[in-house]
N, C-alpha and C positions, 0 to 999 in steps of 0.2 A: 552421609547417605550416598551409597554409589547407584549410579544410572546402569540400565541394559545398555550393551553395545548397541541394541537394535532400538533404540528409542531418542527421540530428543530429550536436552535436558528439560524439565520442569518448564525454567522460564520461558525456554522457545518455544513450547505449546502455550502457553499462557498467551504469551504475546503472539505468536500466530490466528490463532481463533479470535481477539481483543482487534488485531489490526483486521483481519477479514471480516468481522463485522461491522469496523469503523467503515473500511471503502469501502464498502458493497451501502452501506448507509450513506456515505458520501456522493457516489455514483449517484444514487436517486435524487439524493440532494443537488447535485449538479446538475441535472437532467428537468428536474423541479425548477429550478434558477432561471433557465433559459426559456422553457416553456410558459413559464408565468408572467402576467403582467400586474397580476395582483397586489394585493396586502399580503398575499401568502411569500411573495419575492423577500420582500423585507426579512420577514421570519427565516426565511430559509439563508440567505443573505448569513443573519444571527448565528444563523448553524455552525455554516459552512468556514466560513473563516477560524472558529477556534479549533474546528474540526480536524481542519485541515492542520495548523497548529501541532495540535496533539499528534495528527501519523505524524507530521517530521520527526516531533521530541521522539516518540518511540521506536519510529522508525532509526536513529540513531543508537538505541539502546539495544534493540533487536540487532543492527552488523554489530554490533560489540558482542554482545551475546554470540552469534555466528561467528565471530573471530575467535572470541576465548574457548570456542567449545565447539568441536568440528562436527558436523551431523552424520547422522549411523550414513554405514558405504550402501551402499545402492546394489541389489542383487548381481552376480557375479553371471548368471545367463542375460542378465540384459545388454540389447545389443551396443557396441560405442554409440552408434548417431541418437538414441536413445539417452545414456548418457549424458551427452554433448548436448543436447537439448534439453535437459534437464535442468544442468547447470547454467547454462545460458539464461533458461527462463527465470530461473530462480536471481541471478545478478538481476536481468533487467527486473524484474521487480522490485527488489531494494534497491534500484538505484532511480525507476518510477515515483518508486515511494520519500523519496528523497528531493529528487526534481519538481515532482509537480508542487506541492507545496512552497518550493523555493520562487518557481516560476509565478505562480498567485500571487505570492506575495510581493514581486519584481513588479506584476502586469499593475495592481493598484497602487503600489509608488507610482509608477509611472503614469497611472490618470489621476496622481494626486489626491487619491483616495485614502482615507485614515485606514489602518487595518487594525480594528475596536477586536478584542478578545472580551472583550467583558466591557460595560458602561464606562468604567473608569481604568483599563487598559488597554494601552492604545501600543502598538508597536515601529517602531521605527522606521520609516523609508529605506526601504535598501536599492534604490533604482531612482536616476532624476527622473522628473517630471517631462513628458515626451508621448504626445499623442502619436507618433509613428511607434517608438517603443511599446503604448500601451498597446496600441491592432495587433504589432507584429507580436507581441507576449497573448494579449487574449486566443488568437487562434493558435498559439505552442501551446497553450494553458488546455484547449479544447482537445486538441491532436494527440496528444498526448493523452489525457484523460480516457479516451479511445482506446489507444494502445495498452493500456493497463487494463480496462474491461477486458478488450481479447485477450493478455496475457493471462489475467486472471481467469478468463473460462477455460481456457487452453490449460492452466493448472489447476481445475478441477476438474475438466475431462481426462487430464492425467493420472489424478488423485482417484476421480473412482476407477477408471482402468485397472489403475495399482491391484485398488481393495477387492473391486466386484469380479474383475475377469480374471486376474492374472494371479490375487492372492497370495503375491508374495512377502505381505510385510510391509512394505512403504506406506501404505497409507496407514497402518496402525502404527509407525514409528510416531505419527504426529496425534496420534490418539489417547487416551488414558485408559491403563491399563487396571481393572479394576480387582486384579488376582493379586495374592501376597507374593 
């Protein structure tokens, strides 16, 4: 089965729509975390860790996906800084998507913290133990966290721009096409 030139393949919608609702679930969940001093911490706590988890693994599968399989070209009236901005955002997200979960999991190494995926999976330390390490990794954990929200709005005010104003195609590249 061949794809439109003007469409992603299959899996990069798949896993596009699968990761944006993981972080944008995530986000709340993080936001949940800090705010809370409850029983609901703990829960959320539960979430969060395999959550996060999960974007890295996919997040890995997704630039494979984007390397083997180049995404349709970006309309031919738009302007470079346009462009250039597009593409930019697009790395720094897969590479957000990459980091911040890396970083989580450094910052509770480093407060000696178990990282439990499940009751009876636990994952390995990848950072010694180092309460200056942990601060300075909780607040990269946070800073970051941030800058993925704004990129993330910024590539959905992009997205509807595409679809609502400009209707050139880009935003149905990442849509499903439901004509034969």
């Amino acid at each position: 089965m061949t794809r439109s030139p003007t469409q992603f393949v299959l899996a990069a919608r798949v896993l596009h729509w699968l990761m944006a609702a993981m972080i944008v679930a995530m986000l709340f969940i993080g936001v949940g975390m800090v705010a809370s001093v409850s029983e609901r911490h703990e829960w959320l706590l539960r979430i969060h860790k395999p959550l996060g988890m999960a974007i890295l693994l996919l997040a890995v599968v997704r630039l494979a996906v984007r390397l083997r399989h180049a995404p349709p070209p970006l309309p031919d009236d738009l302007p470079a800084i346009q462009k250039l901005a597009a593409l930019a955002s697009h790395w720094l997200l897969y590479a957000l998507m990459l980091i911040i979960p890396l970083v989580g999991w450094a910052m509770l190494s480093a407060g000696g913290y178990p990282v439990m995926l499940s009751e009876s999976l636990r994952l390995p330390p990848i950072f010694p133990t180092n309460a200056i390490a942990f601060a300075m990794l909780r607040h990269a954990h946070a800073w970051l966290a941030i800058l993925l929200l704004l990129t993330f709005l910024a590539h959905l005010g992009a997205a509807l721009y595409h679809g609502l104003i400009r209707r050139d195609g880009v935003l149905s590249s990442m849509l499903w096409s439901w004509r034969k």
